[in-house]
N, C-alpha and C positions, 0 to 999 in steps of 0.2 A: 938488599935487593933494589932493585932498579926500582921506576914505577910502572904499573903494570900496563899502562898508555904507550908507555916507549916501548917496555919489551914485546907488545903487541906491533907497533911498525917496525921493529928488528926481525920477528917471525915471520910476517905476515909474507912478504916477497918467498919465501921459500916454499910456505905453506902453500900456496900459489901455484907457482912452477908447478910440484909433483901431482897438485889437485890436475893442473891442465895437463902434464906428464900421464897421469893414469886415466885422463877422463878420454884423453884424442887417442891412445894407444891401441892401434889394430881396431878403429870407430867403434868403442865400448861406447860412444857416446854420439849423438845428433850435433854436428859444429852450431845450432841454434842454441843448445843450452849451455852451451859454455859459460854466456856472459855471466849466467846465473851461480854458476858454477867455480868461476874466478873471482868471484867479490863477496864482499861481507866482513865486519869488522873481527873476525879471527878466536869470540872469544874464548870458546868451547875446546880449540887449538892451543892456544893463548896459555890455557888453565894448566891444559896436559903439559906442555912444553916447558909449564912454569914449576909445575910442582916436580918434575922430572930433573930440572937442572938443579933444582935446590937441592931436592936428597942424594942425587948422582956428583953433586957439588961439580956442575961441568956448564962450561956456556958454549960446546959445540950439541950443534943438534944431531943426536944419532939415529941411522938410519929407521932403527924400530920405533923410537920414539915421535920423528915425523909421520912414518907411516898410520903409526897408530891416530894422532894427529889431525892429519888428514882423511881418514877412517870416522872420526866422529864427526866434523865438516861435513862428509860427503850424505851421512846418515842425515843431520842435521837438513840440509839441503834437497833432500827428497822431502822430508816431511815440507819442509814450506809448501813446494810444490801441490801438494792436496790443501794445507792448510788455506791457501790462497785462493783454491776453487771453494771449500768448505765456508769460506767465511767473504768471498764476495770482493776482496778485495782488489787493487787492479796494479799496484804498484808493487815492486820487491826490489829490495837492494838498487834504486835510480833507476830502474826500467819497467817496460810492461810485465805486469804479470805474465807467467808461460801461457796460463789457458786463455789467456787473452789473446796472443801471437799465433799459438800452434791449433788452439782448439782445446775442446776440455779432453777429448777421447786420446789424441795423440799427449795429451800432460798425462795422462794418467799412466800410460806409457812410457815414456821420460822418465816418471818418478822411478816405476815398478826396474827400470833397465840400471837407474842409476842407486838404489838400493842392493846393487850384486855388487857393486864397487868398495864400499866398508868392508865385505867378506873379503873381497880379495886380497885386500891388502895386509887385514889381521891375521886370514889363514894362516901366514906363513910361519906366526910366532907361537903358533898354538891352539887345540881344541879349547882352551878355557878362553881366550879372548874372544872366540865366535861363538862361544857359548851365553856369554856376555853379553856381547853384544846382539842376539837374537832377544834375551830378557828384556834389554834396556829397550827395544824396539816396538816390543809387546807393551810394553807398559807405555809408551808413550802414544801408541794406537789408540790403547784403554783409554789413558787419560782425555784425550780427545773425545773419546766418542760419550766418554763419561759428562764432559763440557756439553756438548750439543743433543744426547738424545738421553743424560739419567743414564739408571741403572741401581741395580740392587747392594753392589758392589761399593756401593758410595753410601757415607754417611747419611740417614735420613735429617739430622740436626746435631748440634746446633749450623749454622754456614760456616763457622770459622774448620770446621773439621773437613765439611765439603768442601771449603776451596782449599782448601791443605791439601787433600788427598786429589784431587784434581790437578794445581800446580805439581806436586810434586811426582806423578806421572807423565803428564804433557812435557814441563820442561827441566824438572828436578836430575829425574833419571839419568839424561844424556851427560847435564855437568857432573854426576855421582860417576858416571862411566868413565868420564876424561881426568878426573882426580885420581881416580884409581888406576887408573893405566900407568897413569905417568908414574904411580909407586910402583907400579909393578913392573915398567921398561926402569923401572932405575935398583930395580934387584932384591924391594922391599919384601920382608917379611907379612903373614895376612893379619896379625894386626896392625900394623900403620897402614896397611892398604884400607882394612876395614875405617879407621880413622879418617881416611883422606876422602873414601867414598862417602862417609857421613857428613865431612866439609863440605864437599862438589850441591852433594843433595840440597844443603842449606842457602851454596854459592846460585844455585839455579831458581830455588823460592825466590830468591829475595832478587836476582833479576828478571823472573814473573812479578814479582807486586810493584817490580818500580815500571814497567809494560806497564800493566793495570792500570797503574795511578798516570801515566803518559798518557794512554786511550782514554782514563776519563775527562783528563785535561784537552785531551782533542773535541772527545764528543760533546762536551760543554761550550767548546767554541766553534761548534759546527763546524768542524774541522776534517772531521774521520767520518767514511761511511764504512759501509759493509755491515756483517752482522754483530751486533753486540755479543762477547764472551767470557770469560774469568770475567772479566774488571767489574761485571755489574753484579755478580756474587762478594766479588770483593768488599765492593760498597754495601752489599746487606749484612757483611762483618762488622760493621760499624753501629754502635749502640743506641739507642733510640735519643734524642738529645742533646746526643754528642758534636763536637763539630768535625764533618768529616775531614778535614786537611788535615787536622790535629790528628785525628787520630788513624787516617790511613800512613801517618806517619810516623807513629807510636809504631804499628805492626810491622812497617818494613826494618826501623830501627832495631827493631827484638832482634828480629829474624838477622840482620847486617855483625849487631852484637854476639848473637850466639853462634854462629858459622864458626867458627874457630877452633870451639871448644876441645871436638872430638879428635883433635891433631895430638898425636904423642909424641912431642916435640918441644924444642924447648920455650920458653914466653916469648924467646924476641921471632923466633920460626912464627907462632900463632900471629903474632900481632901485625909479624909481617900479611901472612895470607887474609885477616882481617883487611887490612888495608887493600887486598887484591879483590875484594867480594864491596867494600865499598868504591872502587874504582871503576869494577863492572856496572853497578847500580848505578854511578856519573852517567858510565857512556851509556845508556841504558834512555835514561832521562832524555840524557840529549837526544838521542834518534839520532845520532850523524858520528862522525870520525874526528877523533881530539883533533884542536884544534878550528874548528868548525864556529866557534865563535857564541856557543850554547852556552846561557850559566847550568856550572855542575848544578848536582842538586844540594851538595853541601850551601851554596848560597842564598837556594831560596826554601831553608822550610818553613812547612804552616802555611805556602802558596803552591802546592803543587796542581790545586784544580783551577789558576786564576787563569 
């Protein structure tokens, strides 16, 4: 396998195209949200596209499998959308936030017009991918609203169980979606799907806690405003005593190490997509597009909050 940095700017132009192909088609979409709409470092795409060429053993992108692709892109990009009103922020992807530019009323609109677009594109391959994807949607609502207002539905204690089942709603689910798509545009059976969905889940925690550990390396350098979220549950996972660099890096590590596990495949398949879940958590750290001039995070641990 490539690295998953390259094959991220080998996809990326394509994923692209057909995002802007189905977003300006017959104005399914406002020409203001495109910008938002055409950029972003691919990973969620990236994932599907990659687990799909592996077990399809193919390096053309086929039509269902882009589609899909860009189906959980498009999903992915609605949510920021609210995410950015919900949590105050003003920047996304090099630009103004939407509810900055349009207003909060017409973003909330935006989002709701550009959440019909994932259906569309999945319908074609089947009631189980919109089935699908309506669950992974739901749970990524939960997860959210689980972050900002509680609920019953979340562990009362200890945090380490709260912010598990919070990440892995808010941002788990989507990568759990894009793993297993890709098994399933590539003709798999449902247990390597079920495997691959268990990888995605893992691949998506574990690029939540390296967010987390980014945000609290911003807010300690008064760097990041808006509202505090995960990251500061994150930090009450950390054990009285302890030093916390150490050990928010103890938990991303687990979490980087056991992603793999649930692949029915063979060690060098695993170790590959290991490598694909710590390449995510690099670009993750960095905040920016390889190449950007960021140390990964493999070079600095034990300083993630300096």
């Amino acid at each position: 396998m490539i690295p998953f940095c390259e094959f991220l700017e080998r996809i990326r132009p394509a994923v692209n195209r057909r995002i802007e192909e189905v977003a300006s088609s017959g104005g399914a979409t406002d020409p203001g949200v495109l910008p938002l709409l055409t950029r972003g470092k691919r990973m969620r795409a990236g994932l599907l596209l990659r687990v799909h060429a592996d077990l399809a053993r193919t390096t053309a992108l086929t039509c269902q499998a882009l589609d899909l692709a860009c189906a959980v892109e498009l999903a992915h990009a609605a949510s920021l959308i609210l995410d950015d009103m919900l949590d105050g922020d003003t920047v996304r992807r090099g630009v103004p936030a939407l509810h900055l530019t349009r207003g909060e009323g017409r973003a909330v609109l935006d989002a709701v017009g550009i959440l019909a677009l994932p259906y569309a594109l999945a319908a074609p391959y089947g009631a189980g991918y919109v089935a699908m994807l309506a669950s992974a949607q739901q749970r990524m609502a939960r997860g959210v609203a689980g972050e900002i207002f509680g609920g019953p539905h979340l562990p009362a204690t200890p945090a380490t169980d709260r912010y598990d089942a919070i990440i892995s709603q808010k941002t788990g689910c989507l990568f759990s979606l894009a793993a297993a798509w890709g098994a399933m545009a590539a003709g798999e059976e449902e247990p390597v799907v079920a495997g691959f969905a268990s990888y995605g889940l893992s691949a998506g925690r574990a690029m939540q806690i390296a967010d987390d550990i980014a945000d609290l390396r911003l807010f300690t350098a008064g760097a990041r405003d808006g509202r505090p979220g995960s990251e500061t549950l994150l930090l009450q996972c950390v054990p009285a005593g302890n030093d916390p660099r150490k050990a928010l890096w103890q938990v991303l590590e687990r979490e980087i190490r056991a992603a793999p596990a649930p692949i029915m495949g063979t060690n060098r398949q695993r170790e590959a997509f290991g490598q694909v879940v710590r390449e995510i958590v690099d670009l993750t750290i960095a905040g920016g597009m390889p190449g950007d001039g960021t140390p990964p995070l493999a070079a600095c641990p034990g300083g993630l909050l300096q």
